[in-house]
DRENDO-1510 file (C-alpha; in Angstrom, 1 decimal, always signed):
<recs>
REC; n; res; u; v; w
REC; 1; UNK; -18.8; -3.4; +16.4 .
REC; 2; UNK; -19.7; -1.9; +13.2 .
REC; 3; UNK; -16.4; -0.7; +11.2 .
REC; 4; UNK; -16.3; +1.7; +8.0 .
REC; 5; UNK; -12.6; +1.6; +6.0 .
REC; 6; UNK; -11.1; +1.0; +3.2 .
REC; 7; UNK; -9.6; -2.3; +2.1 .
REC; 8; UNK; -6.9; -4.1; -0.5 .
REC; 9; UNK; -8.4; -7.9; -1.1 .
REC; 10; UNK; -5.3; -10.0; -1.1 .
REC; 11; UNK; -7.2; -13.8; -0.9 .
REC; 12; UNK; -10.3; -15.7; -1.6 .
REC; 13; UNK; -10.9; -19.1; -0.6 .
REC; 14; UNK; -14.0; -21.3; -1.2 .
REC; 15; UNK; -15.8; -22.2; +1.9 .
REC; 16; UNK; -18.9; -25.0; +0.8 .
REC; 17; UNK; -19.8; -24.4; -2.3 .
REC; 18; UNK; -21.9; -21.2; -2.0 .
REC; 19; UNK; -19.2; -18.9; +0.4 .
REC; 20; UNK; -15.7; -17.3; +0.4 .
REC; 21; UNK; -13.5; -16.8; +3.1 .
REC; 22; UNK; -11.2; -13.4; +1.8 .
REC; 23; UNK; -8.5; -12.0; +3.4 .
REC; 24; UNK; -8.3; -8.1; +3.4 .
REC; 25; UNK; -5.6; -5.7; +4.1 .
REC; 26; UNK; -7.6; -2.8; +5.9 .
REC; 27; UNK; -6.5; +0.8; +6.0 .
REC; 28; UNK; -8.0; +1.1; +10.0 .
REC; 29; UNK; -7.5; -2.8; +11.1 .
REC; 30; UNK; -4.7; -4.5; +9.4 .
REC; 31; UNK; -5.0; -7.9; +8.1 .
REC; 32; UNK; -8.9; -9.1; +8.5 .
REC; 33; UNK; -10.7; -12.4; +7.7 .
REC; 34; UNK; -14.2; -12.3; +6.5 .
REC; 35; UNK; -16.4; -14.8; +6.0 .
REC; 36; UNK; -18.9; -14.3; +3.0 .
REC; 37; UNK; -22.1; -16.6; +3.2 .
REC; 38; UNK; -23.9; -17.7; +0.0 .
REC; 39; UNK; -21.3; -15.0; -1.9 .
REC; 40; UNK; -21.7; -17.5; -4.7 .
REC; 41; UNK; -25.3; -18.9; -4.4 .
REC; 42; UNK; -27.2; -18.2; -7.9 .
REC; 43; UNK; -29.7; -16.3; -6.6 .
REC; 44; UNK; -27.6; -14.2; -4.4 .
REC; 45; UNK; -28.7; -10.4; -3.9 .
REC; 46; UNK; -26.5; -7.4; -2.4 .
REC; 47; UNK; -22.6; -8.2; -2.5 .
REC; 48; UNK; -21.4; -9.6; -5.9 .
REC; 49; UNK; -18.6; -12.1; -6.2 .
REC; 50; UNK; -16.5; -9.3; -8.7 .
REC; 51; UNK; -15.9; -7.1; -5.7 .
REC; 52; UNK; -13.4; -9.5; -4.6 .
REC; 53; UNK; -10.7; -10.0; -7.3 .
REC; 54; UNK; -7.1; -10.0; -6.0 .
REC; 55; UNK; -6.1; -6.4; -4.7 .
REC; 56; UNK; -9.7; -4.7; -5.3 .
REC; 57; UNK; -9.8; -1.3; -3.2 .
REC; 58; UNK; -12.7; -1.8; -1.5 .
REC; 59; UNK; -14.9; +0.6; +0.7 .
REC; 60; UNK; -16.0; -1.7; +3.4 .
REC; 61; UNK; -19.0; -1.8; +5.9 .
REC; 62; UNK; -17.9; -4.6; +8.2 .
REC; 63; UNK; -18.4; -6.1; +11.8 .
REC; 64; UNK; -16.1; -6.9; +13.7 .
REC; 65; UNK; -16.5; -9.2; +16.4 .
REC; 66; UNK; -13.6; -9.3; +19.3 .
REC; 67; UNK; -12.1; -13.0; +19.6 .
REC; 68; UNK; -13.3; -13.6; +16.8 .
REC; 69; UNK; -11.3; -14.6; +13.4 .
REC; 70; UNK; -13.8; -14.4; +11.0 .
REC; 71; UNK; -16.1; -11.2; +10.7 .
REC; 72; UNK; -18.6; -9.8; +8.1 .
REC; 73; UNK; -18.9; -7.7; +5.3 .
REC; 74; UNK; -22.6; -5.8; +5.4 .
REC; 75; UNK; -21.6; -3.4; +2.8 .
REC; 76; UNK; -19.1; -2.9; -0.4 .
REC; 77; UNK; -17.8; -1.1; -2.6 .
REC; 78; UNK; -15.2; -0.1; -5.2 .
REC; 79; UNK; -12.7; +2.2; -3.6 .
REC; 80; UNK; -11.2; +3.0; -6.8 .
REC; 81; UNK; -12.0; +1.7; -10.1 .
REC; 82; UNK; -9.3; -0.1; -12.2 .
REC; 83; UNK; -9.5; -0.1; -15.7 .
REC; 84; UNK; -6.9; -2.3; -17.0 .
REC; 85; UNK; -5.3; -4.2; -13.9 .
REC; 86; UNK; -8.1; -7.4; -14.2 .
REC; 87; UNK; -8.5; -7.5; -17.5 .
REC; 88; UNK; -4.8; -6.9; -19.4 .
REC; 89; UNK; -2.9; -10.7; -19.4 .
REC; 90; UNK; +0.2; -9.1; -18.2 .
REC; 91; UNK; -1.2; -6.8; -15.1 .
REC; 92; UNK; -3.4; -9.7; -14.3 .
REC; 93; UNK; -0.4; -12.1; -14.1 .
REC; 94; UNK; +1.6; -8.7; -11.8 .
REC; 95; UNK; -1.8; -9.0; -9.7 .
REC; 96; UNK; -1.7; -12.2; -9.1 .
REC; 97; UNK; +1.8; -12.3; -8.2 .
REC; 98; UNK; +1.2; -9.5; -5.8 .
REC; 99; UNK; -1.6; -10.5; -3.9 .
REC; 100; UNK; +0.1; -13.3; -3.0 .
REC; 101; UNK; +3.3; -12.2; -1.8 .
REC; 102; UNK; +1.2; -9.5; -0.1 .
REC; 103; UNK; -0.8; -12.5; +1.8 .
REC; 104; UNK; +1.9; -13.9; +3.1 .
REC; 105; UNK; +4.2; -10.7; +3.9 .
REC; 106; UNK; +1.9; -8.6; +6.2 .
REC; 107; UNK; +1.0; -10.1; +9.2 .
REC; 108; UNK; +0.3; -7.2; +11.4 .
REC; 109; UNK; -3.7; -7.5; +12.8 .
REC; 110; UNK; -3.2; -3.3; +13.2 .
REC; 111; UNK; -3.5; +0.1; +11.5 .
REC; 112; UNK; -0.6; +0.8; +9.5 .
REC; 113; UNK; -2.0; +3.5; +7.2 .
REC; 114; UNK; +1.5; +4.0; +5.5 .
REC; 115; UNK; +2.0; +0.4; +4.4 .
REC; 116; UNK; -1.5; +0.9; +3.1 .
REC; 117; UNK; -1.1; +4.4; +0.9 .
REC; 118; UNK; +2.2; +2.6; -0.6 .
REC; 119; UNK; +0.3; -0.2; -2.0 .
REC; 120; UNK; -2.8; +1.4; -2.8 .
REC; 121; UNK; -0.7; +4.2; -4.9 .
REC; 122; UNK; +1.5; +1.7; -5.9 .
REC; 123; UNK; -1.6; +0.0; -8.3 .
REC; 124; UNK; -3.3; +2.9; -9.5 .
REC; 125; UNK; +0.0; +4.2; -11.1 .
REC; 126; UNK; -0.1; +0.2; -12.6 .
REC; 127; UNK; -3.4; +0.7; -13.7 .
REC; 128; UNK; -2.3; +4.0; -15.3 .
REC; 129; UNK; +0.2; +3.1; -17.4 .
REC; 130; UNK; +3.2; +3.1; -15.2 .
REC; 131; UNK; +6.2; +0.7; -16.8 .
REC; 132; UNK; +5.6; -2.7; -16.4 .
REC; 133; UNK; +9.0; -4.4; -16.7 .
REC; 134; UNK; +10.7; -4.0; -13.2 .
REC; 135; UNK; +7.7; -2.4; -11.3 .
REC; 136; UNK; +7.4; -6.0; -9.5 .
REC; 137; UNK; +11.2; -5.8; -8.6 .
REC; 138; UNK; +11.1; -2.5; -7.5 .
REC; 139; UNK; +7.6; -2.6; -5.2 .
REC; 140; UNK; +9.3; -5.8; -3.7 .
REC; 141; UNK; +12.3; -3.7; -2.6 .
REC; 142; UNK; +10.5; -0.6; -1.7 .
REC; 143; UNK; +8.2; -3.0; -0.1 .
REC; 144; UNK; +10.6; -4.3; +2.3 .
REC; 145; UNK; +10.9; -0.8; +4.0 .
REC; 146; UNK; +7.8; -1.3; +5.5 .
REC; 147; UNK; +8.4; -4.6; +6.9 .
REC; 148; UNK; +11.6; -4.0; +8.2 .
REC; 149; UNK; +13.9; -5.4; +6.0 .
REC; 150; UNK; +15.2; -2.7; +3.3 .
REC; 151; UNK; +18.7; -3.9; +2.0 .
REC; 152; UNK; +21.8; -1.7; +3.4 .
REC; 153; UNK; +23.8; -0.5; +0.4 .
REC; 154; UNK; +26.8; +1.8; +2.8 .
REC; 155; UNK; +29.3; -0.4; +1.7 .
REC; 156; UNK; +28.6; +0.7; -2.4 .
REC; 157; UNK; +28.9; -1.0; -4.9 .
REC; 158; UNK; +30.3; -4.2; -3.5 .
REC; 159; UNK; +29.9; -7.6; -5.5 .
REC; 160; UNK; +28.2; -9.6; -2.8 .
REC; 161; UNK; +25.2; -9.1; -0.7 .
REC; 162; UNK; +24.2; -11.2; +2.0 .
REC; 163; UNK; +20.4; -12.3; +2.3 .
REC; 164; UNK; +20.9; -12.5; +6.2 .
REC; 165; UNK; +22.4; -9.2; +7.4 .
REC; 166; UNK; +20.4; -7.8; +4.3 .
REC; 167; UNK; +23.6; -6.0; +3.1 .
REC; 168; UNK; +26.5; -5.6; +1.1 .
REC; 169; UNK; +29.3; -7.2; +1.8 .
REC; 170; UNK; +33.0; -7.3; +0.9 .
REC; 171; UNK; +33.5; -11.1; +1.2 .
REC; 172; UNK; +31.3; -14.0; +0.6 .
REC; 173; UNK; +29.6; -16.0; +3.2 .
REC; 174; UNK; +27.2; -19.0; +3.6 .
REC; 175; UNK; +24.3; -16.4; +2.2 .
REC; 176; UNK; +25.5; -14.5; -0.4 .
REC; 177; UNK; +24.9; -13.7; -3.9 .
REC; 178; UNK; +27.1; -12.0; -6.3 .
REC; 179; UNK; +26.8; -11.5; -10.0 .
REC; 180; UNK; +24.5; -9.4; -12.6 .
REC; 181; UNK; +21.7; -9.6; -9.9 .
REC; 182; UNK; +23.6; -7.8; -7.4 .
REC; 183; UNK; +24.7; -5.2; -10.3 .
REC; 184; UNK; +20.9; -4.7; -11.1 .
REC; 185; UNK; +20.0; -4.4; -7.1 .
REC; 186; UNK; +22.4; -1.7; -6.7 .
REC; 187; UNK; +21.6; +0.1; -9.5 .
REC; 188; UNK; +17.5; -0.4; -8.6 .
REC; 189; UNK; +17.9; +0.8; -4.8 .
REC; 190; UNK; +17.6; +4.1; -4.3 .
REC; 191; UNK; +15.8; +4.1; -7.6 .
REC; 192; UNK; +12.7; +6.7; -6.9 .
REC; 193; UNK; +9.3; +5.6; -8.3 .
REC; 194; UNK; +9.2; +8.5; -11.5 .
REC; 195; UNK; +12.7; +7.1; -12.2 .
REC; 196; UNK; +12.7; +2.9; -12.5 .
REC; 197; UNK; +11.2; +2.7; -16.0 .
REC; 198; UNK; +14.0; +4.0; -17.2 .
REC; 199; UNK; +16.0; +0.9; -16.0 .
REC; 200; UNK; +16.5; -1.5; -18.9 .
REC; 201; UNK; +17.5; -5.1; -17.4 .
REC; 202; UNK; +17.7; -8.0; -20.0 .
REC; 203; UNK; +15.1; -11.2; -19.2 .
REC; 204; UNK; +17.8; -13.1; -17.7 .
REC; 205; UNK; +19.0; -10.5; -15.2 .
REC; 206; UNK; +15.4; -10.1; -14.2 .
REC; 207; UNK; +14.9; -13.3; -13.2 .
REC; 208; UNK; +17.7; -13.6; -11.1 .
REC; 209; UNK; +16.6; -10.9; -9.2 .
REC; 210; UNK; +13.6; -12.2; -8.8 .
REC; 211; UNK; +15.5; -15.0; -7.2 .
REC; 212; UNK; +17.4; -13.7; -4.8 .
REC; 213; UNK; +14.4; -11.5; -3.9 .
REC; 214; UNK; +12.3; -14.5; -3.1 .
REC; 215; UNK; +15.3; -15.9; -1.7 .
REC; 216; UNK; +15.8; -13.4; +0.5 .
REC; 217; UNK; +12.0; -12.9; +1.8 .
REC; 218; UNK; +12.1; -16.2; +2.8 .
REC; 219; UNK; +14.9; -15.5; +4.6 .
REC; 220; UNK; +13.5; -12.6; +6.8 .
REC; 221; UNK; +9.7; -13.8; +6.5 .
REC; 222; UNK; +8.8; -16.8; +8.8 .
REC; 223; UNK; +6.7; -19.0; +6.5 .
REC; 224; UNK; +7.4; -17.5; +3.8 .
REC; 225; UNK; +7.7; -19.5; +0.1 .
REC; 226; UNK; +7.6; -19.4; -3.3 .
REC; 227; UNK; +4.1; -17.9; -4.9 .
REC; 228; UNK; +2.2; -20.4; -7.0 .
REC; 229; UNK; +2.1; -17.7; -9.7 .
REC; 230; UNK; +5.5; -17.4; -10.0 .
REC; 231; UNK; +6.5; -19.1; -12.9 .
REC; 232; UNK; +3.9; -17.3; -14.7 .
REC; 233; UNK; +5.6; -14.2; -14.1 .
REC; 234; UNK; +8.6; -15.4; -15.0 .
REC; 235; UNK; +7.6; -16.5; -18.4 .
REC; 236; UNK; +5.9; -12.9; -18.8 .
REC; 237; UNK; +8.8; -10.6; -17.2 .
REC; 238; UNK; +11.3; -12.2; -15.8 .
</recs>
């Protein structure tokens, strides 16, 4: 079955030495596997390896096969253009960070065209110029909306919040954290997307919410672990 729609690349693994196997968030399928052979072959015509950085937005001809777990790309192209997301150290290092935490969040083989306008409009505005310095913090909590898990804030500003009930809490338990990271995630929740630039956090504070974000995706996200790139970021933002 021939497929047109658009498509986020989140992965890209070498298959032999001349193919990729990529891993695309579609806007009409969900999560999809394609296998590309001879992507990488010298004398390869037709689709080009530089379609498939991390988080391209692709405009895919693809077919599908049922029971199948790998399918085919025919056609490609760029869905939207960035000019400064694969290229600037810093976005590169956001990208990378993304892409995988993006990998390993959605696991839904299904249309979820929200979840998909989110992300896409999430990096354009990066590529535009939108502030860099908690825009991975706050597309990890607005990211959690979709997948179920948004944190609970009706108790207010309470000093604890507990990774498992994904609240806050009055009194510690077994999976809370407390501190300047919980400060900064109450202050950040609610935040809308025109307003978070104008949140200031100091380098230390950043990473610790970074923490207990990871923490806490791991705790609602079977599988779920730490992204290779992460200490990258941290040495960049957090």
């Amino acid at each position: 079955m021939q497929i047109r729609t658009r498509g986020i690349v989140l992965s890209q693994i070498k298959y032999g030495e001349q193919s990729l196997i990529i891993k695309v968030f579609t806007e009409s399928e969900g999560i999809c596997s394609y296998m590309l052979k001879g992507l990488l072959a010298k004398r390869k015509t037709g689709l080009k390896p530089a379609l498939f950085f991390p988080l391209s937005q692709l405009a895919l001809v693809a077919v599908h096969r049922p029971n199948k777990g790998l399918h085919t790309i025919s056609e490609a192209h760029i869905d939207y253009p960035y000019q400064r997301l694969h290229t600037d150290v810093y976005l590169n290092a956001l990208v990378l960070f993304l892409s995988e935490v993006l990998g390993m969040a959605i696991k839904e083989e299904e249309r979820n065209e929200a979840l998909y306008s989110f992300i896409s409009q999430r990096l354009i505005a990066l590529d535009q110029g939108a502030s860099m310095g908690v825009f991975h913090i706050h597309f990890l909590l607005e990211l959690t909306r979709f997948l179920g898990f948004y944190p609970d804030k009706t108790v207010g500003a309470s000093r604890y919040f507990d990774l498992l009930e994904g609240a806050f809490v009055a009194d510690p338990t077994a999976h809370t954290y407390t501190g300047a990271a919980v400060d900064a995630l109450n202050e950040l929740l609610g935040t809308e997307f025109d307003d978070f630039g104008q949140i200031t956090l100091t380098k230390t504070t950043k990473k610790q919410v970074l923490e207990l974000l990871m923490a806490y995706y791991k705790m609602h996200i079977p599988e779920f672990r730490a992204p290779k790139s992460l200490p990258v970021l941290y040495e960049l933002f957090a």
